[in-house]
C-alpha positions in Angstrom: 9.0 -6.1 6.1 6.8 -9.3 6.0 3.5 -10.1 5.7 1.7 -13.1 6.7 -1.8 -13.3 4.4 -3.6 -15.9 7.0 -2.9 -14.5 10.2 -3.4 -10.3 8.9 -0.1 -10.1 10.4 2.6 -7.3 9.3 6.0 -6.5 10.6 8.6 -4.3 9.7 12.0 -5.6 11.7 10.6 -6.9 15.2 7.6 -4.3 15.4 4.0 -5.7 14.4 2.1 -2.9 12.7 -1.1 -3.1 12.9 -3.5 -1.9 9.8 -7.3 -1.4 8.8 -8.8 -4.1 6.6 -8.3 -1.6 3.9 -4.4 -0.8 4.7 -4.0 -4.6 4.6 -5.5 -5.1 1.1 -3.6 -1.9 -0.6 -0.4 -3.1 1.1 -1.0 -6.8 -0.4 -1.8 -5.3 -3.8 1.4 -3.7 -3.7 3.4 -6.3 -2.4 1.8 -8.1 -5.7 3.2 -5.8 -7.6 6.5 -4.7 -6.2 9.3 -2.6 -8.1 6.4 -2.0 -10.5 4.2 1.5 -10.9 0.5 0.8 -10.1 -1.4 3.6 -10.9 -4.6 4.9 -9.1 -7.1 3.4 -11.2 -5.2 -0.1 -11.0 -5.3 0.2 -7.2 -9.4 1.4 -7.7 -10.3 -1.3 -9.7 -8.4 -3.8 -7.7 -9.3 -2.2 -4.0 -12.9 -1.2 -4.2 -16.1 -2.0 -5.6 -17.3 -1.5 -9.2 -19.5 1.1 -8.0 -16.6 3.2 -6.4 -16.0 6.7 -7.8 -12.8 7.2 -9.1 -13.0 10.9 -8.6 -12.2 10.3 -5.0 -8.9 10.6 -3.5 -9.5 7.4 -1.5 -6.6 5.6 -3.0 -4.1 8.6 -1.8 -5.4 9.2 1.8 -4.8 4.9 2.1 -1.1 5.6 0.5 -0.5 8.6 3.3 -1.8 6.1 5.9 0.3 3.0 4.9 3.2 5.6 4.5 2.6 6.3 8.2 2.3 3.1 9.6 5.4 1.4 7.2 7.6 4.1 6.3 7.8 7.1 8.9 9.9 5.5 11.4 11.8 3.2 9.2 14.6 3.2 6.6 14.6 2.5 3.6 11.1 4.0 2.7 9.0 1.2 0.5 6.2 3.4 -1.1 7.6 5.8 -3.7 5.6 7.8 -5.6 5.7 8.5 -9.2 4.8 11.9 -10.5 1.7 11.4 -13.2 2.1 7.7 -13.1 1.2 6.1 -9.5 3.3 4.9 -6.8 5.7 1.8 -6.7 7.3 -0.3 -3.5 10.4 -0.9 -3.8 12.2 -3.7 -2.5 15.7 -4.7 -3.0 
């Protein structure tokens, strides 16, 4: 996968997937932080504004659509999640 920050431009092999504003920034924050656990309120304080309520499950229905658009019809997945902690990319 590869991600170009000044054209909003990702790809995964020769396919250009195209994402939300949103998508972009989570995918960017973990890119940031790849092979390391971010947890929700890492990704909340980092994604939205300080107003946002935590209580939401924002942050998860973002993961399910990134999973979709990056992972579903690819191998190896990137997003991994981690039971009680967060979720991690992994790249090798």
């Amino acid at each position: 996968m590869s991600m170009d920050i000044a054209t909003h431009t990702v790809k995964r092999g020769d396919d250009v997937i195209h994402l939300s504003t949103k998508e972009f920034a989570l995918l960017e924050y973990l890119i940031r932080n790849k092979n390391r656990v971010v947890s929700h309120e890492m990704i909340e304080n980092n994604l939205w504004n300080f107003d946002y309520d935590g209580g939401s499950n924002a942050t998860s229905v973002y993961i399910r659509y990134l999973r979709r658009k990056i992972d579903d019809n690819y191998e190896p997945k990137l997003i991994h999640t981690v039971r009680g902690m967060g979720y991690i990319l992994k790249v090798e």
